[in-house]
N, C-alpha and C positions, 0 to 999 in steps of 0.2 A: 187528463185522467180517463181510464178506460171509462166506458160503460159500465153498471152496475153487474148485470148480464153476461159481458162480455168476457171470452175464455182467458185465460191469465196470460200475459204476452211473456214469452221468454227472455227477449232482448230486458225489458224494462226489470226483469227478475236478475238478470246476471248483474244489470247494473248495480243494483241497490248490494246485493250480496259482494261486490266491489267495493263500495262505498263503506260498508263495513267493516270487513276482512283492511283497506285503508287508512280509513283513521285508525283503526285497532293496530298498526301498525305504527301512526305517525304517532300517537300514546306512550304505544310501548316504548319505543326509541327514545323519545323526550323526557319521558319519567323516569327511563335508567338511565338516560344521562345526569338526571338531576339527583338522583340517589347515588351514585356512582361520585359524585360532586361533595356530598351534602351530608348521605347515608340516609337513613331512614327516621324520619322526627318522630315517632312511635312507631310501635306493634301491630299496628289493625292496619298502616298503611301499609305495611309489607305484605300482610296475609293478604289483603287488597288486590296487590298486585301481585302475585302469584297466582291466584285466581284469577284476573283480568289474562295472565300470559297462556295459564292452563285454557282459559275460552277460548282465547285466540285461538293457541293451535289446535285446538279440536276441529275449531270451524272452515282455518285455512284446509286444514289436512281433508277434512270431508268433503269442503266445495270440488279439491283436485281429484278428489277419485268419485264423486260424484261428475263430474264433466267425463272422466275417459271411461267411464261403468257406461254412464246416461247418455249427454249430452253428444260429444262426439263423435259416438257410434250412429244415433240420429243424423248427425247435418254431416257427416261426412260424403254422404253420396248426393247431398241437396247444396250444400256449399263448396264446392270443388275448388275453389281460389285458398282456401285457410289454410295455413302452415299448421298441417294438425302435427307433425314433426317434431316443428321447433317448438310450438307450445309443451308437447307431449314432452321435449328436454328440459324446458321452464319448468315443469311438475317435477321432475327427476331430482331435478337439482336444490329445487325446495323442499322436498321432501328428505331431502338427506339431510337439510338445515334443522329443518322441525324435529328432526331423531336425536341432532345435537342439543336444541330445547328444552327438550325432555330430558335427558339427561344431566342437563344445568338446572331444572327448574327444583327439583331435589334440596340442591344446596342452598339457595334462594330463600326456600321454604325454612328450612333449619335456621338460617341466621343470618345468610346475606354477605358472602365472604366477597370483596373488593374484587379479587384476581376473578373469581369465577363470575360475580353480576356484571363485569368489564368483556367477557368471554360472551355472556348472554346476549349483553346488549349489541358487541359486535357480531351476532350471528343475525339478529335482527334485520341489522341495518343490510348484511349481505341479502338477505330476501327480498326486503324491501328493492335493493337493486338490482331484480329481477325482473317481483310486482311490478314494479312501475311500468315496463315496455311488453309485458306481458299482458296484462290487462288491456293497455292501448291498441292491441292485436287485434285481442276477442274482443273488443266495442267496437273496432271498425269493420271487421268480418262479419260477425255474429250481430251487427246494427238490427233495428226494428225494418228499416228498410229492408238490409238485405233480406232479414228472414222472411218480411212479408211475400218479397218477388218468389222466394223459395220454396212454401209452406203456408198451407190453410189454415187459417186462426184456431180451425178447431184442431190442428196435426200442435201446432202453440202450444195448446191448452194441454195436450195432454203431455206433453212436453216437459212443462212445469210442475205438471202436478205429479208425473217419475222424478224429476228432480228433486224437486220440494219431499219427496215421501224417501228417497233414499240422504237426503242431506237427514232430516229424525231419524232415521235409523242410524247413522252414522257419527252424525254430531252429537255426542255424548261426554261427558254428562249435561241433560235437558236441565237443569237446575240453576246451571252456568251457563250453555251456551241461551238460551231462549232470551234471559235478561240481556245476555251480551248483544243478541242481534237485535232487538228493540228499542236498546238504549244506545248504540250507536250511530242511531240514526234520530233524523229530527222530523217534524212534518209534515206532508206528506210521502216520504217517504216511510216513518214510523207507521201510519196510518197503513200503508199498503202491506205491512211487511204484517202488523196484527191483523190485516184480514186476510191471508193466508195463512194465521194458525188459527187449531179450534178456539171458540171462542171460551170454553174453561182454562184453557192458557193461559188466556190474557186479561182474563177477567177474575179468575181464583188462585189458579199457582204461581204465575209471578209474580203479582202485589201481596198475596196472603199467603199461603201453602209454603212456598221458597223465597220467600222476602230475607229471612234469620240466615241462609245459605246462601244469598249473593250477594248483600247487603255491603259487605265488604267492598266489593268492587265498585261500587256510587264514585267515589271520587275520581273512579274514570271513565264516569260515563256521562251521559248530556243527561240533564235533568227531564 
């Protein structure tokens, strides 16, 4: 665990924001498979997960154009070996997935029609089979090692904190994505990830303030 002190390491911030953006994917898939099976045993679990899928993609969508805004404009002349290319095609391609989301998550909302939540869920799983070797990329690129050899903890620091500051401007709406990123995590990871927001966040709006507006989505999130 860093130092108290110490500037916020980027490597260990893309992980965690993996680890989210992950499960919030291995969720989604699982749940529409099982709805898609089953349908939906009440009304609150659907609204549930339509707000679980609305977080998701807010957050996938903001990390990707937060990394080619922020990040990879940064390590591109410090990390010379990263296929910023083919990542940059991995974004393209997900993004066109997440357009078809949105446009599915509409009906979902309304009532949850079989042909179109079977359409949803298969768009999912095509990201997912992206995600996966996409991420594997930028953890072995973008590693704590590598950046350390690259980059001064404090060049890091600030790193994180354009990142972190354009993910809230981006990941909207805060009401949804904030519980989403908190509660998809356990830990210390959860631990790291509330001490990178303010601490009225974490300690007013998403237990009190927005509790009645996310609330729905508990059943797919870690306690």
């Amino acid at each position: 665990m860093p130092e108290k002190n110490s500037p916020p390491s980027f490597a260990q911030a893309l992980l965690r924001i993996h680890r989210v953006i992950s499960r919030g994917l291995i969720v989604a898939v699982q749940s529409g498979g099982d709805f898609i099976q089953a349908g939906f045993p009440e009304p609150g679990l659907r609204i549930g997960f339509v707000l679980y899928l609305q977080a998701l993609v807010a957050v996938l969508g903001a990390h990707h154009l937060g990394e080619e805004q922020i990040a990879f404009p940064a390590l591109r002349d410090k990390l010379t070996d990263a296929p910023y290319d083919r990542l940059a095609r991995h974004h393209q391609e997900i993004v066109a997935l997440l357009d078809s989301l949105r446009k599915l998550i509409p009906s979902l909302e309304a009532g949850g029609d079989p042909v179109e939540l079977t359409a949803l869920v298969e768009c999912l799983r095509k990201i997912s089979a992206i995600w996966r070797p996409h991420i594997q990329a930028e953890e072995w690129y973008f590693s704590e090692d590598a950046l350390d050899a690259a980059m001064s903890a404090q060049d890091q620091g600030r790193l994180s904190a354009a990142f972190g500051k354009h993910s809230q401007e981006h990941a909207l709406p805060a009401h949804l994505v904030l519980p989403f990123l908190l509660f998809n995590l356990a830990g210390d990871d959860r631990s790291q990830m509330a001490a990178s927001l303010p601490a009225t966040v974490v300690e007013q709006l998403v237990p009190k303030a927005w509790k009645e507006q996310w609330a729905p989505m508990q059943p797919f999130l870690l306690e």
